[in-house]
Backbone as a printed PyTorch tensor [residue, N CA C, xyz], in Angstrom:
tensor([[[181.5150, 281.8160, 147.8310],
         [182.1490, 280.5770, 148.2490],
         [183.4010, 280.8810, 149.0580]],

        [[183.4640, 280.3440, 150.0170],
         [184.5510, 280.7260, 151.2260],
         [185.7160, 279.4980, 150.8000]],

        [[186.6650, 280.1810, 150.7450],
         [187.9230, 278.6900, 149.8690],
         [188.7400, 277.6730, 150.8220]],

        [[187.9400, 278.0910, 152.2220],
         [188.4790, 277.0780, 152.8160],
         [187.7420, 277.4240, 154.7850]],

        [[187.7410, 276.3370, 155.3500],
         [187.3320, 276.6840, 156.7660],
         [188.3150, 276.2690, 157.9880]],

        [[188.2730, 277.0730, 158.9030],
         [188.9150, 276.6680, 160.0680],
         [188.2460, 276.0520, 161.3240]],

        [[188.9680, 275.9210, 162.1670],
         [188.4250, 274.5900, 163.4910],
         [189.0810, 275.2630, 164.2730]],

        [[188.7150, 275.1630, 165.1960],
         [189.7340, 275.2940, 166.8210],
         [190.4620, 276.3160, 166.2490]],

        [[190.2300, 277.7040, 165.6510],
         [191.4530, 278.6590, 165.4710],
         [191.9790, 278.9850, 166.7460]],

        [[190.8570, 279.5200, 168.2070],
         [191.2530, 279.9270, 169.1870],
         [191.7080, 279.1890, 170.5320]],

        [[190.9470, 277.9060, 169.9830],
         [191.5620, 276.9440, 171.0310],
         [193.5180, 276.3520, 171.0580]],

        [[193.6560, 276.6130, 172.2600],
         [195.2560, 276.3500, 172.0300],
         [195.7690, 275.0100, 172.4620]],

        [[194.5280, 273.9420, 172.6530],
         [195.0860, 272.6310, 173.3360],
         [195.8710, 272.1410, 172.8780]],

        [[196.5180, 271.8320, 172.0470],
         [197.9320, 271.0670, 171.2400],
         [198.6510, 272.1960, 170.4780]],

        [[199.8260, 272.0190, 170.2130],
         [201.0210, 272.3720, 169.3340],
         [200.5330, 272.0640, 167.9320]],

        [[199.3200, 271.9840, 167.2580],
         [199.2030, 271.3650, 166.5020],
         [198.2380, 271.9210, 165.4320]],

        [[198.7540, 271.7940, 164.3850],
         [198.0110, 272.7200, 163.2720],
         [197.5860, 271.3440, 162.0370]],

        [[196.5480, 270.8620, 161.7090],
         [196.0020, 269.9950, 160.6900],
         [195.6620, 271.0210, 159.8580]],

        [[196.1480, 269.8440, 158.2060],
         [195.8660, 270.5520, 157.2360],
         [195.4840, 269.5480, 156.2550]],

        [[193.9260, 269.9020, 155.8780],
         [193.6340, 268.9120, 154.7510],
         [193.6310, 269.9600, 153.1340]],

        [[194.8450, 270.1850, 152.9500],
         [194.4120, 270.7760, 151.5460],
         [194.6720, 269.9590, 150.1900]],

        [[193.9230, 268.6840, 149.9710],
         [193.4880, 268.3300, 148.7360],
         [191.7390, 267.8730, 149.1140]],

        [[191.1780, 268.2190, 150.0840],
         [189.9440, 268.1180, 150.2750],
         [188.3890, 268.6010, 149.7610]],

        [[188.7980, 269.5760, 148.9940],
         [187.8160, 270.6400, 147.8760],
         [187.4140, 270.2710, 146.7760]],

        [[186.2790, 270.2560, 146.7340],
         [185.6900, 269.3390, 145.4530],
         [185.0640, 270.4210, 144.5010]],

        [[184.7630, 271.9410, 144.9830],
         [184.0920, 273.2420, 144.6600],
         [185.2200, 273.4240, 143.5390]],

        [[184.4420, 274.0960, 142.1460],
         [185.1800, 274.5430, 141.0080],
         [184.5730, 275.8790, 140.5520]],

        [[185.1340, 276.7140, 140.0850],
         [184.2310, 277.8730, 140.1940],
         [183.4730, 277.7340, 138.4040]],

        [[182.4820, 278.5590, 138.3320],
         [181.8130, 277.9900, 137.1500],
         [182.6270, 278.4610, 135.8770]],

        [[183.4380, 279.9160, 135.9320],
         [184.7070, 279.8590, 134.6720],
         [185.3330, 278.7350, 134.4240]],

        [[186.1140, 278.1340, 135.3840],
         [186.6580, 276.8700, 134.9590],
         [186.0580, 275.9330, 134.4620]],

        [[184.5870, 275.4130, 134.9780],
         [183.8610, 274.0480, 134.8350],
         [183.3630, 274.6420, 133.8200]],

        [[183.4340, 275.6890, 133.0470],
         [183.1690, 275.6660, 131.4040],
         [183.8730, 275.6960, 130.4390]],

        [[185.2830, 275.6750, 131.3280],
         [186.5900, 275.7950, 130.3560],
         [187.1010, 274.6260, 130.0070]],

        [[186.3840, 273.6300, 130.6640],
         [187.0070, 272.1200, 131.1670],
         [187.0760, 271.5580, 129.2990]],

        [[187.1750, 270.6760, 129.2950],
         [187.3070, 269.7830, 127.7080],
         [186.1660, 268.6080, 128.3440]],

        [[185.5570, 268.5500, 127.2450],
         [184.1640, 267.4730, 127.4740],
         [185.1340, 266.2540, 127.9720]],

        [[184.0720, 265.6200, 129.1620],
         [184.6440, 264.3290, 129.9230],
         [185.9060, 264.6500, 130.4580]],

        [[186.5090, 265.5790, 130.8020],
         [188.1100, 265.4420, 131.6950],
         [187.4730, 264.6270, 132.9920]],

        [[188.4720, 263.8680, 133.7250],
         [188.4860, 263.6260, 134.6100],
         [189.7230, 264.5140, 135.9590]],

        [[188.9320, 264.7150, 136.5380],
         [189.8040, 265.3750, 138.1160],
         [190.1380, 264.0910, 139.2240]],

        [[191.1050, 263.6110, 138.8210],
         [191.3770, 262.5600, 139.8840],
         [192.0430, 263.1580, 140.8140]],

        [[192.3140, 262.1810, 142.1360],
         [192.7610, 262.4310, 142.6350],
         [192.5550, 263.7730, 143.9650]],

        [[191.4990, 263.4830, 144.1190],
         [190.8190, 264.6220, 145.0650],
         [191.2590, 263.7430, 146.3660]],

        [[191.0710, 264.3010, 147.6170],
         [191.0700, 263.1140, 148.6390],
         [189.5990, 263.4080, 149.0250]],

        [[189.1240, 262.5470, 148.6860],
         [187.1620, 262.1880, 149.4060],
         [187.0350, 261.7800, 150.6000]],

        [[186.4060, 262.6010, 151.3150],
         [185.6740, 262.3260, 152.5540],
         [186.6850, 262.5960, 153.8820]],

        [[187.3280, 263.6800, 153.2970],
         [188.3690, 263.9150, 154.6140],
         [187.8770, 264.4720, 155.7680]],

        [[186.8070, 265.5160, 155.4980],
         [186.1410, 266.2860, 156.5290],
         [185.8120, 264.8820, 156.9850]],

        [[185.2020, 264.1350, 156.6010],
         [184.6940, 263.1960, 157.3180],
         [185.2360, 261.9800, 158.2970]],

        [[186.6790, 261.9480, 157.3260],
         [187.5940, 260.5830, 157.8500],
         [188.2070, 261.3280, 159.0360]],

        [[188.7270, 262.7960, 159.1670],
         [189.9290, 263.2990, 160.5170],
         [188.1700, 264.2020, 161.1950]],

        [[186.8000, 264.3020, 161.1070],
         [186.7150, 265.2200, 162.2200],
         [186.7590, 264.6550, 163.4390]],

        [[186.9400, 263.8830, 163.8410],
         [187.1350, 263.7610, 165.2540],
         [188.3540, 264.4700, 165.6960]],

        [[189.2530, 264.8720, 165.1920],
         [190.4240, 265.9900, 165.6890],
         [189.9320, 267.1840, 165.4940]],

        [[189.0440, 267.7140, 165.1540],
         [188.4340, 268.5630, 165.3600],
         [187.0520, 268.6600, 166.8120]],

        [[186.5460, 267.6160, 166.7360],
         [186.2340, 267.4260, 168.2440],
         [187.3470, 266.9950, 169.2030]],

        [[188.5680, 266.5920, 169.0410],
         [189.5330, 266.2960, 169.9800],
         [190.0890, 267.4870, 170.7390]],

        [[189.1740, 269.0340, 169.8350],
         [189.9600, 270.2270, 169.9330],
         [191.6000, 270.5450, 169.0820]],

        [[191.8510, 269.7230, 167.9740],
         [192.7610, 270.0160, 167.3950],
         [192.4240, 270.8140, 166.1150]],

        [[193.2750, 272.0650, 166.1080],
         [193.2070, 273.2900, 164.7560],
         [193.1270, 272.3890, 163.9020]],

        [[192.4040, 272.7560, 162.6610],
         [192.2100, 272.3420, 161.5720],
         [192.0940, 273.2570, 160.1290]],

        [[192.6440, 273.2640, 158.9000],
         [191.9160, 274.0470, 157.9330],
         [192.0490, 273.3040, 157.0750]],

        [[190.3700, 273.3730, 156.4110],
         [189.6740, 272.4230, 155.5250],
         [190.1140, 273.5290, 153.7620]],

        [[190.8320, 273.1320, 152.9330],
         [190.6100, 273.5250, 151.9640],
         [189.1600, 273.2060, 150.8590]],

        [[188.3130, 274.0670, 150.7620],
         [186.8510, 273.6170, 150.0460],
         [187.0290, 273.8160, 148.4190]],

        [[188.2110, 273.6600, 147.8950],
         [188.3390, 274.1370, 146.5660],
         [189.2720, 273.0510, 145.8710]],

        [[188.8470, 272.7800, 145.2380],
         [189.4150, 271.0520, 144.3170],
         [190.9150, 271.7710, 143.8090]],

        [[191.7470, 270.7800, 144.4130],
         [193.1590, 270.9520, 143.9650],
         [193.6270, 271.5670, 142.4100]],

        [[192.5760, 271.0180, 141.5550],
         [192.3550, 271.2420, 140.2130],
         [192.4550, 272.6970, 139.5410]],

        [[191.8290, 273.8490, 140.5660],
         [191.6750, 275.0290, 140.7250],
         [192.7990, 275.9850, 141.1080]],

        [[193.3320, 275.9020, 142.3820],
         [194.8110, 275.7350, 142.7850],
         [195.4610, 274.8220, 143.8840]],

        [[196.4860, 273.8140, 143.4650],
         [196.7230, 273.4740, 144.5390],
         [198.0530, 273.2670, 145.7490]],

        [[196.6830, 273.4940, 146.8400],
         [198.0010, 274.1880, 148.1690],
         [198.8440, 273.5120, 148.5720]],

        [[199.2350, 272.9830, 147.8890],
         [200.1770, 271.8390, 148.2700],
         [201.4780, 271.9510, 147.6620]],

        [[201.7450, 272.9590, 146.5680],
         [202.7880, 272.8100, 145.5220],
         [203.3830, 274.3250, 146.3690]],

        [[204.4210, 274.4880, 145.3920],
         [204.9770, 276.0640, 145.8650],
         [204.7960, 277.3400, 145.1510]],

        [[204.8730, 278.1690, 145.3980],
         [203.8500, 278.9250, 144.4920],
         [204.4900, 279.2180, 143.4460]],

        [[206.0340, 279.1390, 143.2110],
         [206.6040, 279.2640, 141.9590],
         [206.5650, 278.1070, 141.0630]],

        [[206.5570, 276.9180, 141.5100],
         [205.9760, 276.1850, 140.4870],
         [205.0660, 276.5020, 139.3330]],

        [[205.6700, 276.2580, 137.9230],
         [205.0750, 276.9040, 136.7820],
         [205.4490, 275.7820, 136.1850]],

        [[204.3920, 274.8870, 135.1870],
         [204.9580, 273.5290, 133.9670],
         [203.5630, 273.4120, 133.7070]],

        [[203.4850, 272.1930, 133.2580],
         [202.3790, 271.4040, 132.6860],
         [202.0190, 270.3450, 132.9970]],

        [[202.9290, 269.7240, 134.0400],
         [202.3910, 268.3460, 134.2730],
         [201.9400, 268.4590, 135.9590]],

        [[201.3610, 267.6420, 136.3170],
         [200.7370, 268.3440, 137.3280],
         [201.5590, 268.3940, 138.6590]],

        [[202.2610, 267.6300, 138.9330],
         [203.5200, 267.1630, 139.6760],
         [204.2850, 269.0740, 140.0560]],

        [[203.9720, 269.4230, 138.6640],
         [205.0310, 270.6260, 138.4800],
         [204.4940, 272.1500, 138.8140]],

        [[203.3310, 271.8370, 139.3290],
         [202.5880, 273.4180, 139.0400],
         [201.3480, 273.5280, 140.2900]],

        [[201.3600, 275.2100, 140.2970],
         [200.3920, 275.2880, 141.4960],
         [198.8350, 275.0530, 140.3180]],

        [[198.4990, 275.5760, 139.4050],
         [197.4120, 276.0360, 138.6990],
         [197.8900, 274.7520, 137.5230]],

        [[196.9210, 273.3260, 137.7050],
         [197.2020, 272.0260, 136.8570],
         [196.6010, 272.9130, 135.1840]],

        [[197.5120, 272.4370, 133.9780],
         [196.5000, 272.3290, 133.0590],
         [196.4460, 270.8860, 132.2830]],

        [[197.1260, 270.1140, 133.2780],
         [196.6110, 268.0790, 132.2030],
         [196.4220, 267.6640, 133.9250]],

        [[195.8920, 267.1600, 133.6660],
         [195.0940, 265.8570, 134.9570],
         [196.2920, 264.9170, 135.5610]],

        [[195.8770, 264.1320, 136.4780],
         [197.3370, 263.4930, 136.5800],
         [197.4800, 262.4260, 136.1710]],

        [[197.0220, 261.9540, 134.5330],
         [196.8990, 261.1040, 133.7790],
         [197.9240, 261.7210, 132.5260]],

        [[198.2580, 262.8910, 132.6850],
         [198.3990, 263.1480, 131.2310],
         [197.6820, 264.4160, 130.3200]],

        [[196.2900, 263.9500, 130.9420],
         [195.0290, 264.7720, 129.8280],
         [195.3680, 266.0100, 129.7720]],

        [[195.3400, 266.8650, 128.9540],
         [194.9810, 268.3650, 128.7320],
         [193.6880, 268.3550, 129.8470]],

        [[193.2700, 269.4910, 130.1320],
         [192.3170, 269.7930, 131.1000],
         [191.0390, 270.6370, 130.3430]],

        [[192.1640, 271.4940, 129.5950],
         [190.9230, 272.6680, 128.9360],
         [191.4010, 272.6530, 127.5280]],

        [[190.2220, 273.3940, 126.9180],
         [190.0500, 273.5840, 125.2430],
         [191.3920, 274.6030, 125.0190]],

        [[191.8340, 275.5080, 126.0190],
         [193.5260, 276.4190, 124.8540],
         [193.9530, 276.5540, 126.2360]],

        [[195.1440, 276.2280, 126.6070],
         [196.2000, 277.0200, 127.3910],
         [195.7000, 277.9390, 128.3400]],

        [[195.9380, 278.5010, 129.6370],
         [195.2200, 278.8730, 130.6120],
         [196.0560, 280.4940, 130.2470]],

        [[195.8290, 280.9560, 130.5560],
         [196.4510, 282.5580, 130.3930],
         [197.4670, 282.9120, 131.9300]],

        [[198.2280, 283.5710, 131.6580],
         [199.0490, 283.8000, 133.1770],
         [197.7600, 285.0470, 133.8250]],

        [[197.2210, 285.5140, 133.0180],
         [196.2150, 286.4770, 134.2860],
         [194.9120, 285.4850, 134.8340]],

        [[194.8140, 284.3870, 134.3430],
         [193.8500, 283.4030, 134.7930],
         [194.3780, 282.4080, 136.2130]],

        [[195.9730, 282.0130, 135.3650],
         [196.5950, 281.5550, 136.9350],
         [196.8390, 282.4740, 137.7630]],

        [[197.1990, 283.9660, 137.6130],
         [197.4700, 284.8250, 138.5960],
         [196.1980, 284.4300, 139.5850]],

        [[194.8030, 284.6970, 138.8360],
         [193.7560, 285.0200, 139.2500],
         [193.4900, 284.3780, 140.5800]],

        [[193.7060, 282.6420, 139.9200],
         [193.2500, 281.6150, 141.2520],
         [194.6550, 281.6600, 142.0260]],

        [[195.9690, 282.0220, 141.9660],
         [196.6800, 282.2930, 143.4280],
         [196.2610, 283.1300, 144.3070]],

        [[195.6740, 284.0270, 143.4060],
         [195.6040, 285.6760, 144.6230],
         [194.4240, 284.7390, 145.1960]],

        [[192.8200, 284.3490, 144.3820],
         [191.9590, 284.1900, 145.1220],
         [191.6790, 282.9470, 145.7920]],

        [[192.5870, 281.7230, 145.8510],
         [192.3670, 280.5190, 146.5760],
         [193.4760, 280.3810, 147.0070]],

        [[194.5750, 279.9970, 146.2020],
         [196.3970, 279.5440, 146.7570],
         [196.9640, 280.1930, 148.0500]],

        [[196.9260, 281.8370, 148.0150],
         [197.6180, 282.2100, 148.8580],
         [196.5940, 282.6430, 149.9410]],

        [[195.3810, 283.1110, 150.2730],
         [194.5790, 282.8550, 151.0170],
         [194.8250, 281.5730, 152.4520]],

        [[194.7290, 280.1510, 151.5970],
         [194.9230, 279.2760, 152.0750],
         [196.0730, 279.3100, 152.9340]],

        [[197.3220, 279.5590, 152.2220],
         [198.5610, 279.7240, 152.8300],
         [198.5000, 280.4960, 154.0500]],

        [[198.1240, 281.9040, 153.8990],
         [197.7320, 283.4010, 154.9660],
         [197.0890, 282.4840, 155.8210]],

        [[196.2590, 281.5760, 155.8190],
         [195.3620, 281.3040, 156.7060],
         [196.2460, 280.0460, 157.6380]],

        [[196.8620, 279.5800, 157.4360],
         [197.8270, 278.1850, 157.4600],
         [198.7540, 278.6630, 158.3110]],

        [[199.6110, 280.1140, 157.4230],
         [200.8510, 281.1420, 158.3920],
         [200.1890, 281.5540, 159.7920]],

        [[199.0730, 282.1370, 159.7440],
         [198.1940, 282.9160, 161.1240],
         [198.5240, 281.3540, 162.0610]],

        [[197.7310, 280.3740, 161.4910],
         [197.4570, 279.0920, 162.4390],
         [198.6960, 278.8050, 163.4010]],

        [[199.7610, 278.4610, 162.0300],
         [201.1240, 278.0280, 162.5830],
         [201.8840, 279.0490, 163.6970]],

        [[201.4390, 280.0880, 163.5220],
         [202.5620, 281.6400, 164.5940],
         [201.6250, 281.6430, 165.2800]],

        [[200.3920, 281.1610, 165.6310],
         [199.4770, 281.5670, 166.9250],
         [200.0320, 280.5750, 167.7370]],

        [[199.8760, 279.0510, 167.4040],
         [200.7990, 277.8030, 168.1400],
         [201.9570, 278.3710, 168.1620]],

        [[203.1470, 278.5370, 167.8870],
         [204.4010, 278.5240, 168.0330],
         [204.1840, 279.7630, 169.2280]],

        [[203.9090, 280.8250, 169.0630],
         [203.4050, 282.1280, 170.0350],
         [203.1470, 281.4870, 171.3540]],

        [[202.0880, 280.7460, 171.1220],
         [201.8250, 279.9300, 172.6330],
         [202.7920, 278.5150, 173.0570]],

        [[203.1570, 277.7910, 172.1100],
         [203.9960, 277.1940, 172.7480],
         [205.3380, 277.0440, 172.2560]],

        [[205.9660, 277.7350, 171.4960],
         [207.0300, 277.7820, 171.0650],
         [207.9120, 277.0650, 170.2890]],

        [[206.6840, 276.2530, 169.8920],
         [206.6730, 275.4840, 168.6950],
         [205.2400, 274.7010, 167.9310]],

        [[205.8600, 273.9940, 167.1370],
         [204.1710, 273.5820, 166.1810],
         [204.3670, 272.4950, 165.3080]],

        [[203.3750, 272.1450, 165.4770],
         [203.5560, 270.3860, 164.7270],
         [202.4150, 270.5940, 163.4840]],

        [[203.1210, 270.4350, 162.1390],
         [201.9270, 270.8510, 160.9980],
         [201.8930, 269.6110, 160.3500]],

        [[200.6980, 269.0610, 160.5780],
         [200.0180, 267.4740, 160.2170],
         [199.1380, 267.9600, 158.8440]],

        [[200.2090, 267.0840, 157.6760],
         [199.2320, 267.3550, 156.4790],
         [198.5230, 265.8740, 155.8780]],

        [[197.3200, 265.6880, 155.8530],
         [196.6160, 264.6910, 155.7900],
         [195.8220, 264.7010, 154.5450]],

        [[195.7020, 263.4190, 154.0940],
         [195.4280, 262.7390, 152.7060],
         [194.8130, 261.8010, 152.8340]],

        [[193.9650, 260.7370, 151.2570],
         [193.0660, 259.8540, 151.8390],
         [192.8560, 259.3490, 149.9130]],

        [[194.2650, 259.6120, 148.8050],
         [194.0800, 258.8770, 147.8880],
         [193.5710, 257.8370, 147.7040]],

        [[192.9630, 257.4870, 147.1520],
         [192.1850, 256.3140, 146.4950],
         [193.4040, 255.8830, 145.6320]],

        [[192.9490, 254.4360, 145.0490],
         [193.9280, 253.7960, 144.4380],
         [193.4050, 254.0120, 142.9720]],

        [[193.9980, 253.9010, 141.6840],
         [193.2430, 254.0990, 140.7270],
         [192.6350, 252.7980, 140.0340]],

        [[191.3170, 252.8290, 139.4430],
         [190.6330, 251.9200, 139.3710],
         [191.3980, 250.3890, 138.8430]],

        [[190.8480, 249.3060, 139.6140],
         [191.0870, 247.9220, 139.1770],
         [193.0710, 248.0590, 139.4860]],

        [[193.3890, 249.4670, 140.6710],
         [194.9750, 249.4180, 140.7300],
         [195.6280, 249.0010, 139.3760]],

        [[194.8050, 249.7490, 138.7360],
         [195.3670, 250.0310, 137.1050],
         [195.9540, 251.5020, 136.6570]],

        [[197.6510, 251.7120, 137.0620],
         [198.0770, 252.8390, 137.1360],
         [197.8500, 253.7880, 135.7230]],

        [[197.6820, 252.7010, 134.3710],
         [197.5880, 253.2640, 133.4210],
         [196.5850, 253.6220, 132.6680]],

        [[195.4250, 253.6850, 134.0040],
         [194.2990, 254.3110, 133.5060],
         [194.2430, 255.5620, 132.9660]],

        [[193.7580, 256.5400, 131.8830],
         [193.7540, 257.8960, 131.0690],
         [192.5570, 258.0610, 131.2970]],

        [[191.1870, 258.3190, 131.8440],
         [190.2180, 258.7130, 131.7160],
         [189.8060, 259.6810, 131.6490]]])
């Protein structure tokens, strides 16, 4: 499983680097057995490849993260370390609250998914951003989203 794809790496038509990283719905099968019966993963953004590719036919760079935020997500900083999800690259409660898994995640388990999804993503994001700036001496980094509201816009849903 490749943890994420690129668009237009070599094309240089815009200053402009897109980034959909809450777009990954892929969990690797350690985790999806570690899960706690019924967790819910909210909060994915659905159908992004689908809602921005036309900037990818517009010829604008793109990198698609293919790995559910849930796993690691590229969006936080990598020192972020807690429990709530707000607070951490590697979630272990949902963003309801929930615990995620049956015991506590191990620090060689979160190491695991930075080395193999988190910072990847990033490496791949850094290349994008210094190839634009290289060519035009600067860079515009468009990070794009597509939350859903939570059901019946009932914030205090726990599912």
């Amino acid at each position: 499983m490749k943890p994420f794809n690129t668009y237009n790496e070599e094309k240089h038509t815009y200053p402009i680097v897109i980034s959909l990283p809450h777009s990954g719905t892929w969990i690797p099968e350690e985790m999806r057995s570690s899960l706690q019966e019924g967790v819910v993963l909210a909060n994915t953004d659905w159908f992004l490849p689908e809602l921005y590719n036309f900037l990818i036919a517009k010829g604008c760079t793109v990198i698609e993260n293919c790995v559910s935020r849930y796993v690691a997500d590229p969006n936080r900083e990598s020192q972020m370390i807690g429990t709530n999800y707000q607070e951490t690259v590697v979630y272990q409660q949902n963003t309801f609250g929930k615990a995620l898994y049956t015991k506590k995640l191990s620090s060689d388990i979160i190491d695991e998914r930075l080395e193999n999804y988190y910072w990847p993503y990033h490496q791949a994001l850094q290349r994008l951003i210094d190839a634009k700036k290289s060519r035009f001496g600067k860079v515009y980094l468009i990070d794009l989203h597509s939350f859903a509201e939570y059901p019946n816009g009932d914030k205090k849903y726990t599912g």
